[in-house]
KOLMAR-195720 format. One record per residue (C-alpha): x, y negated, z; residue number from 1; residue in one letter; chain. Coordinates in Angstrom, 2 decimals. Each point is the difference from the previous one (the first is absolute). Last residue first. Layout:
BEGIN
c1 c2 c3 resi resn chain
X Y Z NUM a A $
...
! end
This chain:
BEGIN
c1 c2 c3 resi resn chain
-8.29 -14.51 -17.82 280 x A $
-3.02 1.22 -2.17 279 x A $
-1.19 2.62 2.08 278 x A $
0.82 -1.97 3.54 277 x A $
-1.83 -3.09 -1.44 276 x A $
-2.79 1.96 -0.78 275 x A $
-0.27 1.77 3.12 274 x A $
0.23 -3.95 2.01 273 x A $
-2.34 -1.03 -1.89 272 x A $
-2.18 3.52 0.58 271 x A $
0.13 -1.08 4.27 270 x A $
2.02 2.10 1.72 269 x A $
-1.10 2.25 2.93 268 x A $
2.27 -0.60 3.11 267 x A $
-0.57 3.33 1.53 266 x A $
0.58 -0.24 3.95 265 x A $
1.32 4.32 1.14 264 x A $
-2.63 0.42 3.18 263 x A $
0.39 3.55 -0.09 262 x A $
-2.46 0.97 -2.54 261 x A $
1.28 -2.59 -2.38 260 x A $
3.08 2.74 0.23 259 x A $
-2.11 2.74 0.06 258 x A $
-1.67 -0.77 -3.07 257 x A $
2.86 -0.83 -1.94 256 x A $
1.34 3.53 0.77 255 x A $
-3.17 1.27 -1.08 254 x A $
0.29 -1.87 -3.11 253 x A $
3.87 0.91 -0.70 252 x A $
-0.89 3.82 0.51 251 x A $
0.75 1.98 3.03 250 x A $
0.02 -0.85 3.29 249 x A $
1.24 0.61 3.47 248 x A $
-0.44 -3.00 2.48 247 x A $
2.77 -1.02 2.30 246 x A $
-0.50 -1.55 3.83 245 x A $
-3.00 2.28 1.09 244 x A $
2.25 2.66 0.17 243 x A $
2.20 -1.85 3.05 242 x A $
-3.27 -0.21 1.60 241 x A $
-0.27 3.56 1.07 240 x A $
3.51 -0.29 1.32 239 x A $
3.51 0.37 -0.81 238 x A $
2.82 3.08 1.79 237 x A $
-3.02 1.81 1.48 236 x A $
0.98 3.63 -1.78 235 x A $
-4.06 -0.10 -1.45 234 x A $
0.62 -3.95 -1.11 233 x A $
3.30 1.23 -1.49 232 x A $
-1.46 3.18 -2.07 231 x A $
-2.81 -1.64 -1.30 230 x A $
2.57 -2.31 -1.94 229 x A $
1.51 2.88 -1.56 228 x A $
2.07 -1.84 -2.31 227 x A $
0.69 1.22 -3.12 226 x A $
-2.83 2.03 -1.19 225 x A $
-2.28 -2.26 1.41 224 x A $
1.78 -3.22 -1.55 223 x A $
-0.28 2.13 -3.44 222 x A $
-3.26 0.97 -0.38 221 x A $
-1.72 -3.17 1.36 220 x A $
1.91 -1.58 -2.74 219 x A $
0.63 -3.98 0.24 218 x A $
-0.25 -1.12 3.84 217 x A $
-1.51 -3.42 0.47 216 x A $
1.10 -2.34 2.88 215 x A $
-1.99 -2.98 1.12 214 x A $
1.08 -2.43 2.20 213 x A $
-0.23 -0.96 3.53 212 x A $
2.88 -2.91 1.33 211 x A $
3.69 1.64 0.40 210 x A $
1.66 0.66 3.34 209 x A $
-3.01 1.57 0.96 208 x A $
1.49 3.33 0.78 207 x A $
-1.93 1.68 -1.91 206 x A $
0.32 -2.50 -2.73 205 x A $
3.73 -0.49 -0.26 204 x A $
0.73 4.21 0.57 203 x A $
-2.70 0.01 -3.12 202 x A $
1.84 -2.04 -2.10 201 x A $
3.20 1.38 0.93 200 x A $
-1.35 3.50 -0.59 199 x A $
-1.00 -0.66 -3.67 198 x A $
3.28 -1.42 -1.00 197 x A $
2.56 2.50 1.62 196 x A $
-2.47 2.44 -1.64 195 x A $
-0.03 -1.48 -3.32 194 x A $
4.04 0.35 0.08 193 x A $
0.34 2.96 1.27 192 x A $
-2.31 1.42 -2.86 191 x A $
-3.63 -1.14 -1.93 190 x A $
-3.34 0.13 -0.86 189 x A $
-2.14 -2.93 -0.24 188 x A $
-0.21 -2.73 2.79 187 x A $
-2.50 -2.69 -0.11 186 x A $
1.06 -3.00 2.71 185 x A $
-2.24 -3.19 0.64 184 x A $
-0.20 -3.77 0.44 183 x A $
3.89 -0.03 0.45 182 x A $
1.79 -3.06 -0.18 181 x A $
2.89 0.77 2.07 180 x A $
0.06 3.56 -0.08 179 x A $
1.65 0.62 -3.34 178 x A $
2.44 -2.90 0.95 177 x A $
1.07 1.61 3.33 176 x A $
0.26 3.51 -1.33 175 x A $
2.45 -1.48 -2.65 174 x A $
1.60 -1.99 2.85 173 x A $
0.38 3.62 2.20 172 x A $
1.46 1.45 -3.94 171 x A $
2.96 -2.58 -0.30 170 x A $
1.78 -0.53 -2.65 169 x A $
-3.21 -1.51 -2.07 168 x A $
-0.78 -0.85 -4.21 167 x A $
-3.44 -1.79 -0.54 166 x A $
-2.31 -0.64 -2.41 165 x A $
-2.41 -2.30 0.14 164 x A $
1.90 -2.58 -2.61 163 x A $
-0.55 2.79 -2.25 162 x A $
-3.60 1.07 0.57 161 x A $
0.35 3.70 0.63 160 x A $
-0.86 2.10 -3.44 159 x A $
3.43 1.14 -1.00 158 x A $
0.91 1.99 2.70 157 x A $
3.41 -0.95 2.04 156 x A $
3.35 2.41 -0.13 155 x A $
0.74 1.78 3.21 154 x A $
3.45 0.46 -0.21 153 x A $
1.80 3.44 1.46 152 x A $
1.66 -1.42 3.11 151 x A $
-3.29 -1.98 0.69 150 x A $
-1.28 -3.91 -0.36 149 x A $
-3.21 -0.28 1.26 148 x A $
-3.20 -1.07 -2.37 147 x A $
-2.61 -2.37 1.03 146 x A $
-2.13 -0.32 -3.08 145 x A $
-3.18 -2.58 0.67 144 x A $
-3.09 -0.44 -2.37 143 x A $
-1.28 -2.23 -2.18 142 x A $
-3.60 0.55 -1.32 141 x A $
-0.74 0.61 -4.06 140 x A $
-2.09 2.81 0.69 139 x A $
3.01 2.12 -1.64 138 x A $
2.45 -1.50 1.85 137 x A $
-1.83 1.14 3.01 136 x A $
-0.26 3.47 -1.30 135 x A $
3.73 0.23 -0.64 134 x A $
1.06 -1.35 3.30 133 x A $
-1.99 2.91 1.36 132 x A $
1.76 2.88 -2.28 131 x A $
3.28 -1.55 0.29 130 x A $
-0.34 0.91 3.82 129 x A $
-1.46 3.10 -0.66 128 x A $
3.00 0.94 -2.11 127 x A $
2.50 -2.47 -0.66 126 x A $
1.01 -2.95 2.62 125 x A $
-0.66 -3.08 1.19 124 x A $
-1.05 1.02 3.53 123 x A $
-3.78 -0.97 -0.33 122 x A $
-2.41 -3.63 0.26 121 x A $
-2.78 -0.22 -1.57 120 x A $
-1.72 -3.36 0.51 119 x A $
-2.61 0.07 2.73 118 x A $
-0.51 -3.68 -0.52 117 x A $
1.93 -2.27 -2.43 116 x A $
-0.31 -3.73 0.49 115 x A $
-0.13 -2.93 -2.82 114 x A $
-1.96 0.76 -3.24 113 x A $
1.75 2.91 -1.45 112 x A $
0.52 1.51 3.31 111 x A $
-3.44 -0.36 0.45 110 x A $
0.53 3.67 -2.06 109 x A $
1.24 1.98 2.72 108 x A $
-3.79 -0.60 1.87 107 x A $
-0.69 3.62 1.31 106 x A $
-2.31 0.73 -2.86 105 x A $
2.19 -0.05 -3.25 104 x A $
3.51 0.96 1.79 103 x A $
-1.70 2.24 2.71 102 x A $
-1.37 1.94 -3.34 101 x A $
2.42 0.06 -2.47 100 x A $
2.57 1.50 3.09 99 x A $
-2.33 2.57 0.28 98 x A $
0.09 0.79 -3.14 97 x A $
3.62 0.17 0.14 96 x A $
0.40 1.97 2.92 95 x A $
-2.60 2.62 -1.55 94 x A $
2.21 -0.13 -3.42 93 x A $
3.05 1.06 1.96 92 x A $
-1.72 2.10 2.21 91 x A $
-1.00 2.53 -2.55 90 x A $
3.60 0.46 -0.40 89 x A $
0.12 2.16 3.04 88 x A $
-0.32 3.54 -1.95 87 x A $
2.77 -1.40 -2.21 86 x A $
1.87 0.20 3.59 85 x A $
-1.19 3.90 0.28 84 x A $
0.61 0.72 -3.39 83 x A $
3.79 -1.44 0.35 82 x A $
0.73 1.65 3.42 81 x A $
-1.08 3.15 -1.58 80 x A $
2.36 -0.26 -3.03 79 x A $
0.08 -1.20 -3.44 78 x A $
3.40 -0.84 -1.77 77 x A $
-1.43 0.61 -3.76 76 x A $
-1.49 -3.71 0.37 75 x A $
-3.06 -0.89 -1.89 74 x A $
-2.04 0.04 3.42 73 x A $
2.56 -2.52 1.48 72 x A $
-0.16 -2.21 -2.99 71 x A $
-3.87 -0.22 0.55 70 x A $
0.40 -0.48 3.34 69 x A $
2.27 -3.26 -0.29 68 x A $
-2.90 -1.67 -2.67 67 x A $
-2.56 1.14 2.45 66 x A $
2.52 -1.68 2.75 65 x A $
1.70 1.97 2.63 64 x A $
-0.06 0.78 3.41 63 x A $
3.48 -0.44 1.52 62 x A $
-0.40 -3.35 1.45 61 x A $
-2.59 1.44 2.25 60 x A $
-2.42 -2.49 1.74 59 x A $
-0.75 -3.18 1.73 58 x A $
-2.26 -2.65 -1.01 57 x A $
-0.71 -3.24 2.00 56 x A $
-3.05 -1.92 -0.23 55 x A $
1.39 -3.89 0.14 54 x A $
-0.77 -3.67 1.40 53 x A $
0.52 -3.37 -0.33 52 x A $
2.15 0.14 -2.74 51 x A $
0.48 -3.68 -1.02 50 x A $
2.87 0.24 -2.76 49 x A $
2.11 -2.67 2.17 48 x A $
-0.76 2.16 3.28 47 x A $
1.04 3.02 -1.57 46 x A $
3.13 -1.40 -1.26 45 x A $
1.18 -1.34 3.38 44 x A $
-0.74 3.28 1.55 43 x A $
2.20 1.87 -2.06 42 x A $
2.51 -2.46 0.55 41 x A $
-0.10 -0.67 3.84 40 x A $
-0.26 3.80 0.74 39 x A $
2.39 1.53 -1.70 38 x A $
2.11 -3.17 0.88 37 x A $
-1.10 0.94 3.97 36 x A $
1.54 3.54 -0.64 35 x A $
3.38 -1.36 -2.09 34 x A $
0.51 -2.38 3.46 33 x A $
-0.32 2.50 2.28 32 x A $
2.50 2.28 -1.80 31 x A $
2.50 -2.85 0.09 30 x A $
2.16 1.62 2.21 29 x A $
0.49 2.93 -2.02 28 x A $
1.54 -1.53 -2.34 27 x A $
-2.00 -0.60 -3.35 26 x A $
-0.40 -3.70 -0.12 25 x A $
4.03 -0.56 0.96 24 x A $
0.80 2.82 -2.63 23 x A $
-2.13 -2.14 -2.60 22 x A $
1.31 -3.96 1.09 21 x A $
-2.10 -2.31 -2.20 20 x A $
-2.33 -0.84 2.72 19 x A $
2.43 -0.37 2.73 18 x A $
1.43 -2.09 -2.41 17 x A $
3.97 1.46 -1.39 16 x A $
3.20 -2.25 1.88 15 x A $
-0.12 3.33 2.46 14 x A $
0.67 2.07 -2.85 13 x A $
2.90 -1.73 -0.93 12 x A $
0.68 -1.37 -3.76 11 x A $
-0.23 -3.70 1.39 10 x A $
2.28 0.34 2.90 9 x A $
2.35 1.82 -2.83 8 x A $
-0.46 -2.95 -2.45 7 x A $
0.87 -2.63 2.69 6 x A $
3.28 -1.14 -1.94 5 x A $
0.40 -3.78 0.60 4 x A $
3.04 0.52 2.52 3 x A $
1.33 1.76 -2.87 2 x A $
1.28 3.66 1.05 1 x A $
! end
């Protein structure tokens, strides 16, 4: 070999950047590290858009569309799971109502002047979650996708703001960011997922590990059907006050209600700042 030759110190892998190095960034003992990037960068970008706060929107990603239960209606493939999720997709357009709503009279559309408040923030993906970013978009607010990246890919919705939309590996960070800035929390039906959701929220506030905020309950129908709340205060496992930490509801107004109801801030817009949001 020349004396001159370093092209083999140069090809290693320990020559590479730390920065540059993929299997060193993915070992396992730089797991800390990829959790405090989640956090760095999706915080980083949140700060530089100036989203100050958010009302945070969880629900099924399997409830579809109008457009997706129209299809499903058409299909020869019906069964009773089918008629009883097409049963659901009333949600869909409640969630985005509702989401028309916080985003024109929670203060979303300051955003177009400076500071976003109570900007809508959800998981990223389809169903309910689409069905909230869709609402916002269509009030002409921003609002915030945090999707997770899963074995079978969770694609994003088209109707988060695109520099607000976010892809994480790690689901305690997602929790983490959806917490963050929350003004309030409206949950709509949903599985394992939703319920992992709903129940660290409310773990965080009874135990006071979060500051008071208002939670809304979509479907009194549903959450009593599938979780006998009753049931735990009579067996002694939460307490009386525990119930007085979600509200069921509805409709989107009565959900709006209760949130302003418990001591959710609106940041009303002023009609320059509308205009600008309808034309921008």
């Amino acid at each position: 070999m020349h004396p001159t030759d370093n092209s083999a110190q140069r090809a290693a892998q320990s020559y590479l950047l730390a920065v540059d190095d993929k299997e060193f960034l993915l070992s396992d003992e730089m797991r800390p590290l990829r959790f405090a990037l989640e956090y760095a960068k999706v915080e980083q970008a949140l700060r530089k858009a100036c989203i100050v706060s958010t009302v945070v929107v969880f629900g099924s990603a399997r409830i579809p569309s109008p457009e997706q239960a129209e299809l499903l209606r058409r299909s020869p493939a019906s069964s009773p799971r089918i008629d009883r999720l097409l049963q659901l997709a009333v949600y869909y357009e409640r969630a985005r109502a509702f989401a028309r709503i916080v985003s024109t009279r929670g203060g979303a559309l300051l955003a177009a002047k400076g500071c976003g408040e109570n900007v809508i923030a959800t998981g990223g993906g389809p169903g309910i979650m689409e069905a909230a970013n869709r609402g916002a978009f269509e009030a002409g607010a921003p609002s915030i996708g945090f999707n997770i990246g899963l074995p079978a890919e969770q694609e994003p919705n088209s109707f988060s703001t695109p520099a607000l939309t976010f892809k994480l590996h790690y689901f305690g960070m997602r929790k983490m960011h959806l917490a963050m800035r929350a003004n309030a929390l409206a949950v709509f039906p949903g599985g394992f997922g939703t319920l992992d959701e709903l129940f660290e929220i409310l773990t965080l506030l009874q135990t006071r590990k979060a500051p008071a905020l208002p939670v809304v309950l979509f479907g009194r129908d549903y959450w009593q059907k599938v979780i006998n709340f009753d049931e735990m205060l009579a067996d002694g496992v939460i307490g009386e006050q525990d119930l007085s930490l979600f509200e069921l509801v509805d409709d989107p107004e009565e959900g709006w209600d209760a949130l302003v109801r418990g001591g959710l801030d609106a940041h009303l817009p002023s009609e320059t700042v509308r205009q600008a949001a309808r034309e921008g």
